[in-house]
C-alpha positions in Angstrom: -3.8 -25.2 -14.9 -7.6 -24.9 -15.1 -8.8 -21.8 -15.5 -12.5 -20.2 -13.8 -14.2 -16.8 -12.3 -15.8 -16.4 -9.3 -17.5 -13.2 -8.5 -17.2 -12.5 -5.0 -14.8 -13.3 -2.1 -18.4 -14.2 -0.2 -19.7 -16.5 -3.1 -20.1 -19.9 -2.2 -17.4 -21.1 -4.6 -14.6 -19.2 -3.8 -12.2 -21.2 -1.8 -11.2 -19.4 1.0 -8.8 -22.4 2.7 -7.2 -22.7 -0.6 -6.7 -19.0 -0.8 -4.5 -18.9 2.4 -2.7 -22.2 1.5 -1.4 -20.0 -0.9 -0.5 -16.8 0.3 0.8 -19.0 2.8 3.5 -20.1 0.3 4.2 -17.2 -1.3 7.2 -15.1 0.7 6.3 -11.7 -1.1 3.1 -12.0 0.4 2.0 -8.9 2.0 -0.9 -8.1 5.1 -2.3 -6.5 1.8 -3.0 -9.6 0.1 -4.7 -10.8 3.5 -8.5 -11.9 2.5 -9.7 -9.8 5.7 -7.8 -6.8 4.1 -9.4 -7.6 0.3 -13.0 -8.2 2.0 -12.7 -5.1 3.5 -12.4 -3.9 0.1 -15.1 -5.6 -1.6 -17.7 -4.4 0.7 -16.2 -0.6 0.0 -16.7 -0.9 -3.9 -18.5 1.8 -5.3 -21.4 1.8 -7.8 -20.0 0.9 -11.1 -16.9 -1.3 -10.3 -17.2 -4.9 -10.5 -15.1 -7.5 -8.8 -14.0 -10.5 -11.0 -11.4 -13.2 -9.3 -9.7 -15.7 -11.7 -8.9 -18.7 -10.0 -6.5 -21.0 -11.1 -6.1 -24.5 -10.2 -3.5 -27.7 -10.8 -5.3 -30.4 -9.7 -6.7 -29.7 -6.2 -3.9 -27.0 -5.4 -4.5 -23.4 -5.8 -2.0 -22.1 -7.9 -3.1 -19.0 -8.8 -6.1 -16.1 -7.5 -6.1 -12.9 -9.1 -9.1 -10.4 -7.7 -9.7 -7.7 -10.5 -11.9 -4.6 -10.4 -13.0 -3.1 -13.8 -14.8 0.0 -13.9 -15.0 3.0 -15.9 -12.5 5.8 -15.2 -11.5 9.2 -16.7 -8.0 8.7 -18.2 -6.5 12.0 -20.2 -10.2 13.1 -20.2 -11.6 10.3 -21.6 -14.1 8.0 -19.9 -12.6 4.8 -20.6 -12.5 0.6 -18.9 -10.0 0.0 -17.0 -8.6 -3.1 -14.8 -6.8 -3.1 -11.5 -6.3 -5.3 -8.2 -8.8 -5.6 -5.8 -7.1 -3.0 -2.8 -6.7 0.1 -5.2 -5.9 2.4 -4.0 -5.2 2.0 -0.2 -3.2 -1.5 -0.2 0.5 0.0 0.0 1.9 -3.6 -1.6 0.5 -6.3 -2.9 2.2 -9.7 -4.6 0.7 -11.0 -7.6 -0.7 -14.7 -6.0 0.4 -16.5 -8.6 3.0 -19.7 -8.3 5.8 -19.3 -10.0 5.7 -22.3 -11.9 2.6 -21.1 -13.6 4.4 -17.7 -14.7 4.6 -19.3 -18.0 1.1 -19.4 -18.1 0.7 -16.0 -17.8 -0.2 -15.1 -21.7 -3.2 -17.5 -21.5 -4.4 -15.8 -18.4 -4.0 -12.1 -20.1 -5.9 -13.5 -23.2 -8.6 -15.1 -20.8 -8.8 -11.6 -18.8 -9.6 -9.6 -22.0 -11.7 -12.0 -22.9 -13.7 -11.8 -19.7 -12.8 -8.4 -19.2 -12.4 -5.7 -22.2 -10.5 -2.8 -21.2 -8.6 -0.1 -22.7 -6.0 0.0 -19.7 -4.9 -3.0 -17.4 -2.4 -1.4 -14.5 -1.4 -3.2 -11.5 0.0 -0.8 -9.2 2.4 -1.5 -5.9 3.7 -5.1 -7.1 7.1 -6.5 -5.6 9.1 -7.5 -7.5 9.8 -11.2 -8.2 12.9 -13.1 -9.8 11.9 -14.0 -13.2 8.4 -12.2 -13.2 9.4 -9.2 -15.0 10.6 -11.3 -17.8 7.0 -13.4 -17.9 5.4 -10.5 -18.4 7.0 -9.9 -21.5 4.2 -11.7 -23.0 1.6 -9.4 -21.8 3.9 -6.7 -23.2 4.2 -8.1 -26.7 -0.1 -9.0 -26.7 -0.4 -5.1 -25.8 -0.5 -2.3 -27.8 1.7 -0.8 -25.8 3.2 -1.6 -22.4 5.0 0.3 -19.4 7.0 -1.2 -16.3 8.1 1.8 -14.0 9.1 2.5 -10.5 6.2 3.6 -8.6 8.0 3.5 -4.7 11.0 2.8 -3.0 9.8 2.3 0.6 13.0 2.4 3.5 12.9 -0.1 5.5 15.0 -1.0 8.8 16.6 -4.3 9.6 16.8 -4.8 13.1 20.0 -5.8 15.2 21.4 -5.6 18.5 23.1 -2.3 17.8 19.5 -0.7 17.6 19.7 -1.2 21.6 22.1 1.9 21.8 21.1 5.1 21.4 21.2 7.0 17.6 24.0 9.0 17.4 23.7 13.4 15.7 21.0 14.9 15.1 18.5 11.9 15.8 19.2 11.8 19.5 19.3 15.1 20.0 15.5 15.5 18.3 14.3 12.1 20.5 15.8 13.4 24.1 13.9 16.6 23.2 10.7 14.9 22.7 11.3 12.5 25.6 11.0 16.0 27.5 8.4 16.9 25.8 6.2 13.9 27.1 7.7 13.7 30.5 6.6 17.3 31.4 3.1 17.4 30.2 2.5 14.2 31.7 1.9 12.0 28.7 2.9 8.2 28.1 3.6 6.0 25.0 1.6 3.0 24.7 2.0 -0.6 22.8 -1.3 -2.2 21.7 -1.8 -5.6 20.6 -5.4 -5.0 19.4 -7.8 -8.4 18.8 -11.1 -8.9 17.9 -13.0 -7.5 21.2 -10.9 -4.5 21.7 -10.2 -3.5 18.3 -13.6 -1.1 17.0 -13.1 0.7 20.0 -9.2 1.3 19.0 -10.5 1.9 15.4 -12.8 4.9 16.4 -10.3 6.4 18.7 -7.8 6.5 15.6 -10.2 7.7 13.2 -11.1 10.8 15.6 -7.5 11.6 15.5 -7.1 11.4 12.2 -10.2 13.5 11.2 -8.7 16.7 13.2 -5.4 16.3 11.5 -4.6 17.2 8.2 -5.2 13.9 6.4 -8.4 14.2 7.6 -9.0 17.8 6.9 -7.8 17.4 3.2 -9.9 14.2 2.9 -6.8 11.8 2.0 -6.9 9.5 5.4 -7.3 6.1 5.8 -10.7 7.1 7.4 -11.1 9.8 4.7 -15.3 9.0 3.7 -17.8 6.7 4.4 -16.4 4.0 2.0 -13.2 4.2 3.5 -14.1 4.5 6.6 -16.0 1.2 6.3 -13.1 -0.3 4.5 -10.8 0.1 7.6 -13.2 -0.7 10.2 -13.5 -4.3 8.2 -10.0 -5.1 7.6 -8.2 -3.5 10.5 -11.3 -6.0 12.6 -10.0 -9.1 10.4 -6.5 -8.2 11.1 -6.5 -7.9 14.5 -8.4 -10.9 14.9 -5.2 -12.7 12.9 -3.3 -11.0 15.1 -1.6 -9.2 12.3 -2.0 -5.3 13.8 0.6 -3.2 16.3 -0.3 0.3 17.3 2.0 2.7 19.2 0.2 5.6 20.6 1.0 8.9 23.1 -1.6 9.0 25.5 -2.5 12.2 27.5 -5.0 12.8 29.9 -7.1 9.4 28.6 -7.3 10.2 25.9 -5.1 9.5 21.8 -3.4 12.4 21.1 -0.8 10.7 18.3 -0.4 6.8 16.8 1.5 4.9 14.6 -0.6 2.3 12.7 1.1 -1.1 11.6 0.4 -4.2 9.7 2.5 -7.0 11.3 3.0 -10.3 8.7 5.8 -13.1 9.1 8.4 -10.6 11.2 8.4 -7.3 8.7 6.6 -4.2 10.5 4.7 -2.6 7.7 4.3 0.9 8.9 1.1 2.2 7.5 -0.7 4.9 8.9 0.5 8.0 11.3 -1.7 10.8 12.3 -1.7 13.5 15.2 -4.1 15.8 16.8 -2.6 19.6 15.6 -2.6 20.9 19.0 0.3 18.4 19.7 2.0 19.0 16.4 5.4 20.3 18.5 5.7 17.1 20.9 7.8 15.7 17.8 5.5 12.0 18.7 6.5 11.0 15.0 10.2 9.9 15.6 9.2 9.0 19.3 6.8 6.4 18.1 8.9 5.4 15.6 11.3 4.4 17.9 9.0 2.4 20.1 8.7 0.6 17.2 11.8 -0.5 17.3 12.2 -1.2 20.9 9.2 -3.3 20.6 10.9 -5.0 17.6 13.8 -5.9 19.6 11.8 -6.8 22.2 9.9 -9.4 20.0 11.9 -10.4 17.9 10.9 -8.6 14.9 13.2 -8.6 11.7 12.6 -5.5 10.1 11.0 -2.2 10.1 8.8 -1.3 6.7 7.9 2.2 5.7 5.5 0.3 3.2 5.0 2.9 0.9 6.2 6.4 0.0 6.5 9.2 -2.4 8.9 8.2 -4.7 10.4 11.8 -4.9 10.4 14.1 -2.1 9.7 11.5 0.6 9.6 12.6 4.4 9.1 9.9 6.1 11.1 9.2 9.2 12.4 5.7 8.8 14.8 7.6 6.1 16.8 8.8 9.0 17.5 5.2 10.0 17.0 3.2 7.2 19.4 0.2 6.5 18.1 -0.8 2.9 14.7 -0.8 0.4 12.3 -2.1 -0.7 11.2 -1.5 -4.6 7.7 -1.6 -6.0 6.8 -1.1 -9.5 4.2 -0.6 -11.6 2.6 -2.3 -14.4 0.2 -0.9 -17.3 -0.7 -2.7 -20.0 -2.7 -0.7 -22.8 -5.1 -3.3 -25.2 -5.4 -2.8 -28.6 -8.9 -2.1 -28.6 -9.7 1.5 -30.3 -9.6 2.8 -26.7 -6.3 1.5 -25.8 -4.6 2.7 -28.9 -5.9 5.9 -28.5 -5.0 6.3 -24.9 -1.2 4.7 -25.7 -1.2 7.0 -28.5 -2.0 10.1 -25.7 0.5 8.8 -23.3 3.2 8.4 -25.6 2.5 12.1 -26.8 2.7 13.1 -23.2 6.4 11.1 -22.6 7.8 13.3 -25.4 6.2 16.4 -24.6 6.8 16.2 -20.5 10.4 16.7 -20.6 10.1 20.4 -22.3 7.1 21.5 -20.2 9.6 20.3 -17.1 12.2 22.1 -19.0 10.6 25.2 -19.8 9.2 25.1 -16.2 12.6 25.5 -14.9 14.0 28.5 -16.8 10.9 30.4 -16.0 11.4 29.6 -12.1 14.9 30.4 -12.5 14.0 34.0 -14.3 11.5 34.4 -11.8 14.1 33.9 -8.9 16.9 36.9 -10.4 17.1 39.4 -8.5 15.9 43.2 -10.6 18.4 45.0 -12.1 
């Protein structure tokens, strides 16, 4: 495998055909790993972070592309380099692009990364997981000072089948008839869109006014959430739709968006990415409603499965638990160098792992105090 950097998805060098042959080939590919997705999130870098892609070749074949942003960031207050994937921290899941007949290469391509790239901290956040990967990457774990693998999301997801043409039983179809209701009487309908290249910047600002009254957009944490962002989506979601890789469900009401469900659509799997609701509308219950358009329109099309792509891995709301069939894992990588800056931030970390555990502890007997009753 030959080994070089390019510097920008734009640059004249970086082979763009070669790029898609090989996400192409690679079945843990995600719409995050799309280059209209990571172009989008080039031209959204802020000042300071520079984008480095190692490229790695076997012959004429594209075997490996790995987009890395380094810049400086504040870990346990200390202003230090660190290296992630381009698509931090918006892409929901990414696969490393990387064949897996090079994993055995993958110590040369850490060495060549520090090399290129010094950093205290190396985390790649959001991976799937790959048969045989975790155990390649035990040579980035013994070159590191110190090294972590965790579980950072376990995202429902629902296959589809021909029983999903009846109606949910319980509670479910009791909460969707209601919000049937709901719609029929004020008047408003549910809408499929299919959006490509003409039609979609219109779609895209009609989304992003919803989400800015809602409270995503109040708390600043949306998709749309800042110029950057902003900018980000407009790009991607325009590159996506032009691939035909974007579904939205909406409720429509007098003309106007009052409720959507944003998804990223890639070889059958429904990645479900992006909900948001105008506050006024918060008791029409649209969540589940367009939730299960998107599974009509699955059936319709012959979708295979329903992704909630990514969600809190404790305390998760999201809907598709109610009808989930399986999940889908995605972990977390973080490599700490042994550069002064890594060792010192491993040593931090590690003081933090012993410490957590009786702070979480000590937590709960004063919330337990707290809660009995006075004499």
């Amino acid at each position: 495998m030959r080994l070089h950097w390019s510097h920008s998805l734009s640059a004249a060098d970086f082979p763009r055909q070669a790029y898609e042959a090989l996400r192409a080939r690679l079945e843990q590919a995600t719409p995050f790993n799309h280059l209209g997705w990571l172009d989008g999130a080039e031209r959204a870098l802020e000042p300071g972070q520079q984008l480095h892609i190692l490229l790695g070749w076997e012959e004429q074949r594209l075997v490996l592309c790995l987009p890395l942003i380094r810049c400086r960031e504040r870990q346990a207050g200390l202003p230090l380099w660190v290296v992630r994937h381009l698509g931090y921290p918006l892409a929901d899941r990414i696969a490393l692009l990387i064949e897996p007949s090079q994993w055995p290469r993958l110590g040369e391509v850490l060495a060549l990364i520090r090399r290129r790239l010094p950093h205290a901290l190396l985390q790649l956040s959001e991976i799937t997981p790959l048969a045989g990967q975790a155990g390649q990457f035990a040579a980035w774990q013994r070159h590191s000072w110190f090294a972590e693998q965790r579980l950072s999301c376990r995202a429902p997801e629902h296959r589809l089948s021909a029983a999903d043409r009846a109606e949910p039983s319980g509670d479910l179809r009791y909460k969707l008839r209601k919000a049937r209701r709901r719609c029929s009487e004020m008047g408003a309908s549910i809408l499929r869109l299919r959006p490509d290249a003409q039609s979609i910047d219109a779609l895209c600002e009609a989304l992003r006014e919803v989400e800015q009254v809602s409270w995503k957009g109040e708390q600043g944490v949306g998709i749309f959430s800042g110029e950057r962002r902003q900018r980000w989506m407009f790009d991607a979601l325009h590159a996506l739709a032009a691939a035909d890789c974007l579904r939205v469900v909406m409720v429509e009401h007098q003309g106007r968006c009052v409720s959507y469900r944003l998804g990223l659509f890639e070889r059958g799997r429904l990645y479900d990415y992006n909900l948001a609701f105008r506050p006024e509308y918060a008791s029409l219950g649209a969540g589940r409603l367009l939730l299960d358009e998107w599974i009509r329109w699955g059936l319709d099309d012959d979708w295979q499965c329903i992704d909630a792509s990514r969600v809190s891995l404790s305390g998760s709301g999201h809907q598709l638990h109610e009808r989930q069939t399986g999940a889908v894992e995605q972990q977390r990588w973080t490599f700490y160098s042994r550069r002064p800056s890594g060792l010192l931030l491993g040593l931090l970390y590690g003081a933090w792992r012993q410490l957590k555990p009786y702070l979480q502890r000590r937590r709960g007997r004063s919330s337990a105090a707290g809660a009995e009753p006075s004499p």
